[in-house]
C-alpha positions as CSV (number, residue, x, y, z in Angstrom):
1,X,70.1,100.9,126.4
2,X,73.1,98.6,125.8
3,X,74.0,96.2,129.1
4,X,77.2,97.8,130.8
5,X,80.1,96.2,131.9
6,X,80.1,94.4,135.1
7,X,83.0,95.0,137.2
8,X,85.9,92.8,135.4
9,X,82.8,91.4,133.1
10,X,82.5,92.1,130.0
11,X,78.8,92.3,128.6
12,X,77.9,89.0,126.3
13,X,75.8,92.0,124.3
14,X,79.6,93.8,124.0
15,X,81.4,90.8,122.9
16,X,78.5,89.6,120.3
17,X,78.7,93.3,118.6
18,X,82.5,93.1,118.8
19,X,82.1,89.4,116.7
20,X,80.0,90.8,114.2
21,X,81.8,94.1,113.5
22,X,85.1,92.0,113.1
23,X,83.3,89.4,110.6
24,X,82.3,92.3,108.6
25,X,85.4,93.8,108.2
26,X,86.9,90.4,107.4
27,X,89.5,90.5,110.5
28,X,88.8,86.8,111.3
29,X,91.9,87.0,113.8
30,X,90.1,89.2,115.7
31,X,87.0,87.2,116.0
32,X,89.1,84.5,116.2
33,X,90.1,85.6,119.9
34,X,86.9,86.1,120.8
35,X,85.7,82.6,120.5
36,X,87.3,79.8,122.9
37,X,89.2,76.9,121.2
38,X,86.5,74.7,123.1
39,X,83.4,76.6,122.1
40,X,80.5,73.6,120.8
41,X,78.7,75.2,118.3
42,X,74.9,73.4,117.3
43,X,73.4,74.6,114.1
44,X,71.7,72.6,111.4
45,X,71.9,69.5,113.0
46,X,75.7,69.9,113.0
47,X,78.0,69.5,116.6
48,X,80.9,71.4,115.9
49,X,83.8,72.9,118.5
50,X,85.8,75.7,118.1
51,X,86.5,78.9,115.4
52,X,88.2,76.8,113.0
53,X,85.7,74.3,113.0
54,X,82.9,77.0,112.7
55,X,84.4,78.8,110.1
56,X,85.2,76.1,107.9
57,X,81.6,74.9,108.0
58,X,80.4,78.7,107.3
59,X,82.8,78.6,104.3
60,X,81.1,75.4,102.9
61,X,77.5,77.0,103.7
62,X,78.7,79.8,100.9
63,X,80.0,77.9,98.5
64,X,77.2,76.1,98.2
65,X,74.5,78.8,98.5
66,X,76.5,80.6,96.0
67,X,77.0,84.2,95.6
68,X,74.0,85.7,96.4
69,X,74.4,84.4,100.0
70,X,74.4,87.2,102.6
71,X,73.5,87.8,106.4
72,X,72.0,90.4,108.2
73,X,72.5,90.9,111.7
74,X,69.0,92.2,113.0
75,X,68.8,92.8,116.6
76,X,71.3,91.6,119.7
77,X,69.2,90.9,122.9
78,X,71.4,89.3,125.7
79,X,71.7,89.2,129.5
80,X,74.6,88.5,132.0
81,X,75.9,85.2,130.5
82,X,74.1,85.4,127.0
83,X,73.3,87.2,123.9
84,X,71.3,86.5,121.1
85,X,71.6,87.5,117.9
86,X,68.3,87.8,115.4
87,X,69.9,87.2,111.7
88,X,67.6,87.4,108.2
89,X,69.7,85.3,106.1
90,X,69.2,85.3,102.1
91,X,70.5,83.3,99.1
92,X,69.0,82.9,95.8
93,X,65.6,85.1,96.2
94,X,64.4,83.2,99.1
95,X,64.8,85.2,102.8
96,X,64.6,83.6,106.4
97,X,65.5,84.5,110.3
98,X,68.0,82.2,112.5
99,X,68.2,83.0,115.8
100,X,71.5,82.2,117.6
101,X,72.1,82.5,121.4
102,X,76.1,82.5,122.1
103,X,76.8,82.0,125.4
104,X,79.3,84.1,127.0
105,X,82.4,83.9,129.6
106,X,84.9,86.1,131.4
107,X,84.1,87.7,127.1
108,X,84.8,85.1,125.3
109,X,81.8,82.8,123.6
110,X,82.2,79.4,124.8
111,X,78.7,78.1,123.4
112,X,76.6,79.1,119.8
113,X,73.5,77.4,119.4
114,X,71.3,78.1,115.7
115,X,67.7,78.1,115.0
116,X,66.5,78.6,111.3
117,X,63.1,79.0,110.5
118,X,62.1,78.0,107.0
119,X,63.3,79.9,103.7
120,X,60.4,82.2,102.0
121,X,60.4,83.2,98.3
């Protein structure tokens, strides 16, 4: 069962489905909102901060995995203050799992931090 609402709190698990569903309908503006302009975001050895800082980084990812770079969002686990998101990520024939744990605020995610595990062929 999917974590409620608590009293003027909105569920991390809520606002981490509510990311995803706008980033797959391409309404970055939404998912824009949803992120605070402060948010540090750790993955792959990067430190960045913020939703323009994320995306542009997410945007170079692609371009240089090429077009067979995809994700799919696996699971959501998450608590009162964080969710986690399980992710199989693929690009070129290879396939591997990143688990990120966004932490979550008054509904907005203030923290992402990544964890890759190594690509398979």
């Amino acid at each position: 069962m999917e974590a409620e609402d608590h009293g003027n709190r909105v569920s991390p698990i809520r606002v981490l489905r509510r990311w995803f569903d706008a980033h797959q309908r391409g309404d970055l503006a939404e998912a824009s909102t949803l992120m605070a302009s402060t948010a540090a975001v750790r993955v792959l050895g990067r430190e960045l901060v913020g939703f323009e800082n994320f995306m542009k980084w997410y945007r170079e990812r692609q371009a240089f995995a090429g077009p067979s770079f995809r994700y799919d969002v696996i699971d959501v686990l998450g608590g009162q203050e964080h969710a986690a998101a399980i992710i199989r990520i693929s690009e070129a024939g290879r396939t591997w799992r990143q688990v990120a744990v966004f932490r979550v605020e008054d509904g907005i995610i203030t923290g992402i931090v990544a964890y890759e595990d190594e690509p398979q062929s």
